[in-house]
C-alpha positions, 0 to 999 in steps of 0.5 A: 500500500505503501508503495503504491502510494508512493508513486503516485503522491500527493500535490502541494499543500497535500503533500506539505501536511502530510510532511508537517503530519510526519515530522510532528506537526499537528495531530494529537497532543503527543503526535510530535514527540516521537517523530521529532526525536529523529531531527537535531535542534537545529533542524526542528527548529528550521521546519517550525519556523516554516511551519508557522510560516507556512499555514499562519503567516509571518511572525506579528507576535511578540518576543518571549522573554528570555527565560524561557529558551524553547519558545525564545528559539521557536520565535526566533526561527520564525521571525527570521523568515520575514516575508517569505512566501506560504507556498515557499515555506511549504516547499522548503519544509518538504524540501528540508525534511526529504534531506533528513529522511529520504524514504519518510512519504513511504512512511505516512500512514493514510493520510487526511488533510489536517490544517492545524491550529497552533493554539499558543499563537491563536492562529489558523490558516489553509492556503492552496499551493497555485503557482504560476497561476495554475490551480491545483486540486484542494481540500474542500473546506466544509466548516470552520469553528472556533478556530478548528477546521474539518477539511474533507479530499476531493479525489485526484487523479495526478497526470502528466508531469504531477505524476512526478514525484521520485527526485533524481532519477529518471523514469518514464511516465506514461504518455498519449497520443501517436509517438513521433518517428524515432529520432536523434539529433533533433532540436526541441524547445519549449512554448507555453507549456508545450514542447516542440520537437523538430526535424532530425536523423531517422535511419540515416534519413532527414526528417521535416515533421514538427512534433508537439508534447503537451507537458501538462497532459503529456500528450504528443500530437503533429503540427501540420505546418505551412510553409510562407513565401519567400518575400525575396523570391514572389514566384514560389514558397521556400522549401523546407528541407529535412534537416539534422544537427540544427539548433532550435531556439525559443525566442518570444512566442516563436521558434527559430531553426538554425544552421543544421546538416541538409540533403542539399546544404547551402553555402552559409548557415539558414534561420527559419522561423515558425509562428505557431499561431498560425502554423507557419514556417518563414526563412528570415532574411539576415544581414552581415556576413553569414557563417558557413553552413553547418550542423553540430553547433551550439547556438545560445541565447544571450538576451537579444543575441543568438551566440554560434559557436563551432560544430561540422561543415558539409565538408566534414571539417571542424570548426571552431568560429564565433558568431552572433546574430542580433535579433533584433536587426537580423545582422551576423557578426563575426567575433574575432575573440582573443585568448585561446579557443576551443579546439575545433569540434562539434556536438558539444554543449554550451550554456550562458552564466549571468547574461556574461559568460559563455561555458562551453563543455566537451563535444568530439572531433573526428577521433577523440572526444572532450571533457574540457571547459572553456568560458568566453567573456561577452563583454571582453571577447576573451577565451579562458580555460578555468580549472574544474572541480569536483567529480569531473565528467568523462569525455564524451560528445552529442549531450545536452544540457539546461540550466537553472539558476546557477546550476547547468545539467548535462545528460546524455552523450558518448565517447565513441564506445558506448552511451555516458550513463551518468546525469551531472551537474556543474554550479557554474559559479564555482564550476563544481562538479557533481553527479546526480544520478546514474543510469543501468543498461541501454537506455534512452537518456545514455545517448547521444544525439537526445533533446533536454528542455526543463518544465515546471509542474507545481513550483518545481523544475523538471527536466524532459529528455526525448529521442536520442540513439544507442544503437537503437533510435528512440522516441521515449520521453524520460523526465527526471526532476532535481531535488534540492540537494542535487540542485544544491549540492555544488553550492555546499561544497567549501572549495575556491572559486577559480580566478578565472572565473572570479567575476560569476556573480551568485544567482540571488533566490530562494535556492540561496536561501535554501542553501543557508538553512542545510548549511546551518544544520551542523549542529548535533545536540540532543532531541528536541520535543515541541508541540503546539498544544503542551510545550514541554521543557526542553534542554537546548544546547545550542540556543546562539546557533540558531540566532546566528543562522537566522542573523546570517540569512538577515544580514545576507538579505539585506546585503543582496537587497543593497545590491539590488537597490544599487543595481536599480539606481545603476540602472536608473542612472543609466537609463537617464544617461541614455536619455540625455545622451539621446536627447544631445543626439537629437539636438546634435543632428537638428544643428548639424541639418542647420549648418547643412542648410547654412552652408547650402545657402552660402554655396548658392550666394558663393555661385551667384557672385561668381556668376556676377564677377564673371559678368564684371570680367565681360563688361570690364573686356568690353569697356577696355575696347571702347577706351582703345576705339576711343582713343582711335577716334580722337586720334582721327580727330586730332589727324583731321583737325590739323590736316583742316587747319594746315589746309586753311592756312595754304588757302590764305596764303596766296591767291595766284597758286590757288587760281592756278590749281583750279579752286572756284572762287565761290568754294574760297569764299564758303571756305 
């Protein structure tokens, strides 16, 4: 009965009361005496706090007085979790308590949901655990009395991924609708709650098909998606070729296909674009230099920028360039980055750290495989090989691998031999390696070629494996969901951060928070007996623990929120910096179309006073032969006055020669 119980579980705040129930909380007077004697000081106290915190609230009563230690370090715990969150405290409960006891859900006897009334603080309360706005089943409330409340189960049936409740191994829940083809080197990508699986290897065959699981039903069904015109070519649509090895990326609400091997490659990497409103592929037209086509790459989101690095030409040449392509303006980028790269390879997995850096992880060439680490800078453009730690993967190529938080998952691959069997994961702030779990025999998630998305169901991630080949191609979905020491265990590890990677920056959330409580639970003193009827005396060893856990986590919460208010005024400033500066802009160019328009005119007068110079010159050449013909006149005038005057004088001088000469006298006498 037990076992059955077990796999199938319960939802949140089910399962929160039914851990409360366990450790000790609620129930008969005498329910907790038993149960929490298996926990230490420390850790009873932490799960009281978050009991109090979970079904009354955060902590408004007063202090006890210090003479009285047991309800002084209750109050304490509670009152140091501020304003967390019921739904959190809840999870972290249940959280903690699978960290001391493993195996305690196979342990609850039938189990009825049991809000309890902690009658020293004269509070009740019942909340149901919705996440993201997802309403999950709930007890339904039939009366409440004086402070009591019956509660009565409505009957649930958990699907799809509530059928997950094992931690850290993999399992392969049952699944409807027709199964996609058999696959490896697929891409997939999540969309509202729905993972699309597209093209891939079958057989040595390409395949084009577009698959779909519903993640909260898990139920597979086929997009019958069109394909648009190409706007460069109006005669007929772009084909959509069957491809392998390509990256499918979720940007927005749409999906973008990128590079990937082709019957019929063409010369440079493609970005095909599917709507799946209205069930359309596009081929999106890019700018800049395009890399060359490839497949075996990694593409990686960076904000606004997709980020290409490595993988294998239709010449079966290895690469190892960089590549950024901005989404916003479609533009390729080569990135000419210093230090040393990579070594040329394919199959490899990447991830980005902080919106900064750049971790790329294994892969393979043609003979060997890689277990190295590189971590590029965005912001400086510089390649770095950092130290590993930890238990450091074998070599192995054609894994995947998802992040969350800090925390990167690879599952999967090989190293030319057989299948990696092992599930690890790297903090990628302290780039610790760990294991989570291991897998026996062949199977699907020990495979190279297989897809990894992460989901979520109830506040808590899962991962979702499909396909991958073995020497055996398959179509299975696995799903494994990481508990909180899987997720956190990296995290615990004292070990150095390496200089190279000294600027990773700690990922600020409850996590962290969940990290502070385990590692303040070191403290081994006596059992500890409370209940929230008859508080009994207890011997405490270790009262200033506990103060100094919680005035740990207050003074971490307030440094993280002077971080984050210098970080908004950093941000803020910036922001008006930018406004300025876009405003000088805007001034700048007004006065610069100004002066255009200034200099403009001065061209036009500048060509009209040549223009009236050059009229000048004329008239000054014209002027300058009228003088000459002047001076040539009066000159003929000059000539012609003094021949009259020579003449007069010769006709007064003697009258005989002018008889001679035949002169009439009426011509003197004019004369």
């Amino acid at each position: 009965m037990a076992m059955a119980r077990a796999s199938s579980g319960l939802a949140y705040p089910e399962r929160f009361y039914a851990a409360a129930s366990y450790a000790g909380f609620g129930g008969s007077p005498n329910s907790s005496k038993g149960a929490l004697s298996k926990f230490n000081n420390d850790v009873a106290l932490l799960l009281y706090g978050l009991y109090q915190q979970a079904t009354v609230g955060p902590c408004t009563v007063s202090k006890p007085r210090a003479w009285n230690p047991v309800e002084h370090s209750k109050w304490t715990s509670w009152h140091g979790l501020g304003n967390m969150a019921s739904t959190e405290a809840m999870r972290l409960f249940v959280k903690i308590l699978e960290e001391e006891d493993p195996a305690w859900y196979s342990r609850v006897p039938e189990f009825v949901v049991e809000p309890v009334v902690d009658v020293e603080m004269n509070h009740s309360r019942l909340e149901s655990v919705t996440p993201n706005g997802n309403s999950q089943p709930e007890p339904k409330i039939i009366s409440a009395e004086n402070g009591s409340i019956e509660t009565q189960d409505k009957d649930v049936v958990l699907e799809g991924l509530g059928s997950v409740e094992i931690y850290d191994q993999w399992m392969a829940p049952s699944v409807s609708g027709q199964r996609p083809k058999a696959r490896y080197e697929h891409g997939a990508a999540v969309i509202q709650d729905k993972m699309y699986v597209f093209g891939g290897n079958h057989n040595g065959r390409y395949l084009s098909d577009l698959q779909v699981l519903d993640l909260k039903t898990l139920t597979w069904s086929k997009v019958e998606a069109k394909v648009a015109a190409d706007p460069s070519e109006s005669s007929s649509p772009f084909s959509l070729a069957p491809c392998a090895g390509h990256s499918l990326v979720a940007w927005g609400s749409k999906l973008l296909s990128i590079a990937g091997h082709t019957k019929d490659p063409s010369e440079t990497v493609t970005v095909k674009e599917f709507d799946p409103h209205t069930c359309t592929w596009s081929n999106m037209k890019t700018y800049g230099k395009a890399p060359v086509s490839r497949g075996g790459q990694s593409v990686t989101l960076v904000g606004t920028s997709l980020v290409m690095f490595g993988g294998q030409d239709a010449k079966r040449s290895l690469l190892n360039d960089l590549h950024i392509l901005d989404l916003e303006t479609m533009t390729w980028d080569d990135i000419d980055a210093i230090g040393v790269p990579p070594s040329p390879r394919s199959d490899h997995a990447a991830a980005v750290h902080a919106e900064r850096y750049l971790l790329i992880f294994g892969g393979g060439s043609h003979a060997t495989c890689f277990n190295d680490l590189h971590v590029l800078d965005l912001q400086s453009m510089e390649w770095t090989r950092p130290a590993q730690q930890g238990e450091i993967p074998s070599p192995r190529a054609g894994h995947t691998g998802v992040t969350i938080g800090e925390n990167w998952f690879i599952v999967g691959g090989g190293d030319n031999k057989s299948g990696v069997s092992e599930t690890v994961v790297l903090n990628m702030s302290t780039l610790v390696w760990s294991v989570v779990t291991t897998v026996q025999g062949r199977v699907p998630v020990a495979s190279e070629g297989l897809s990894l998305v992460v989901s979520s169901y109830n506040g808590e991630d899962i991962l979702v494996s499909f396909g991958g080949y073995n020497g055996r191609y398959s179509n299975e979905v696995n799903v494994l969901k990481p508990s909180h020491k899987s997720t956190l265990q990296s995290n615990m590890m004292e070990r150095p951060i390496p200089d190279s990677v000294g600027a990773f920056l700690p990922t600020a959330n409850t996590r962290d928070m969940e990290s502070e409580f385990d590692a303040g639970q070191d403290g081994k003193i006596r059992e500890i007996v409370m209940d929230n009827v008859d508080s009994e005396p207890v011997n405490i060893k270790n009262e200033e623990s506990g103060e100094r856990l919680i005035a740990t986590l207050k003074s971490e919460k307030e440094d993280l929120e002077a971080a984050l208010t210098k970080e908004q005024m950093q941000t803020l400033q910036l922001k008006q910096e930018l406004a300025e500066a876009e405003t000088r802009n805007t001034d700048l160019t007004k006065e610069l179309q100004s002066v255009r328009g200034q200099l403009a005119a001065e061209q036009s007068r500048c060509f009209k006073l040549e223009v009236d110079v050059a009229e000048l010159r004329q008239k000054l050449q014209n002027m300058e032969t009228l003088q000459k013909e002047l001076e040539l006149l009066q000159r003929q005038k000059a000539a012609s006055e003094q021949a009259a005057l020579t003449a007069k004088q010769k006709q007064g001088s003697g009258g005989m020669w002018g008889w001679l000469a035949g002169t009439p006298t009426s011509q003197k006498s004019e004369s």
